[in-house]
C-alpha positions in Angstrom: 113.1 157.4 173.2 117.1 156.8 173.1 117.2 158.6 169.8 116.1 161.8 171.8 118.2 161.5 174.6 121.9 160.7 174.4 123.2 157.9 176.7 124.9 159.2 179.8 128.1 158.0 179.9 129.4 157.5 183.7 132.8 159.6 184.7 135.1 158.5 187.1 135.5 160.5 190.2 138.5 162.6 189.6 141.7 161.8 192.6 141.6 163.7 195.6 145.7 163.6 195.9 146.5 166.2 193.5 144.1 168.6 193.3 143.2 169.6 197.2 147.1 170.2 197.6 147.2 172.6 194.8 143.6 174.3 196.3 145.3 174.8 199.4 148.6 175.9 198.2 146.3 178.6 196.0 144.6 179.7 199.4 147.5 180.0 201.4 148.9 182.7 198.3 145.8 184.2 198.7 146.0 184.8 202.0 149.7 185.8 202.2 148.9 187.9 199.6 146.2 189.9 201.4 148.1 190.1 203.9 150.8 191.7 202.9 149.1 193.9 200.5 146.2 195.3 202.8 146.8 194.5 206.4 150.3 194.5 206.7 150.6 198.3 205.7 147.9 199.3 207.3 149.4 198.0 210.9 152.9 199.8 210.1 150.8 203.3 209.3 148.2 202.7 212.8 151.8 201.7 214.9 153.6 205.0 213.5 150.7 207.1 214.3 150.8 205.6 217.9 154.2 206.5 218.1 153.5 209.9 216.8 150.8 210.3 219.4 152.9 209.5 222.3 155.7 211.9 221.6 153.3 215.1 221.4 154.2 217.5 223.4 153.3 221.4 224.9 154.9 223.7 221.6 154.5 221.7 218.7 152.9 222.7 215.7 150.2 219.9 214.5 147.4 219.1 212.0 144.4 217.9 212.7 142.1 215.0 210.4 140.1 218.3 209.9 142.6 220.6 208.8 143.2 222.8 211.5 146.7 223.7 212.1 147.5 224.9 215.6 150.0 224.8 218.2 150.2 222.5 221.3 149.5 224.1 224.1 148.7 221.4 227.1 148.3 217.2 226.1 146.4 215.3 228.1 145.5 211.6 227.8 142.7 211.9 225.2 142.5 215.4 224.7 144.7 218.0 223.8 144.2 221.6 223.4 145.6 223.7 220.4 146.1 227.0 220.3 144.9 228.2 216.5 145.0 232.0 216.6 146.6 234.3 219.3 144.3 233.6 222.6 141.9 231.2 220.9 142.2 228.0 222.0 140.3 224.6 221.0 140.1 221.3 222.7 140.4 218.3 220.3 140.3 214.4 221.0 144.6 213.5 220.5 143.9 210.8 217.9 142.4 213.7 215.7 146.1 214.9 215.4 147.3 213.5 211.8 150.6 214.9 211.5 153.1 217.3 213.3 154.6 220.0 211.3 158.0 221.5 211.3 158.2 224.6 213.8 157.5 227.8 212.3 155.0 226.8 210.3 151.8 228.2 212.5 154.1 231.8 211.4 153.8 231.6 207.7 150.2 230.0 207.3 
């Protein structure tokens, strides 16, 4: 029956010292790596859009996520209401606005 099955030979248990402070040097890297690559940026872009939020005011040309292009004409705290052709007018929630455009741009579109 030996001839069949090879003898098991018995393997030392490998140290503990050297390789659990390479594992958790590897998992810190990991996670300073996500970090900086996925959430870091993604902070910087949701802290300017705050900041672009807060400064709209009644006049300015903006774009919404849907691709309307209007002009501010009254901001409130969640809503504000665009003015997208001469007397039409359409209300839209103020984190929908994605970016404000330089004035006179309404005019050539």
């Amino acid at each position: 029956m030996n001839a069949l099955i090879p003898v098991a030979w018995a393997q030392g248990a490998p140290s503990a010292g050297g390789s659990s402070v390479s594992f958790a040097i590897l998992i810190a890297a990991m996670f300073a790596m996500f970090y900086f690559v996925l959430m870091r940026p993604q902070q910087k872009k949701q802290k300017e859009h705050q900041a672009l939020l807060s400064k709209l005011a009644s006049g300015d040309e903006v774009v919404t996520t849907g691709g309307v292009l209007g002009k501010i004409t009254d901001v409130g705290d969640h809503f504000v209401t665009l003015e997208v052709a001469d007397g039409v007018r359409i209300k839209v929630q103020k984190f929908q606005v994605s970016a404000l455009m330089p004035k006179g741009t309404l005019k050539s579109a």
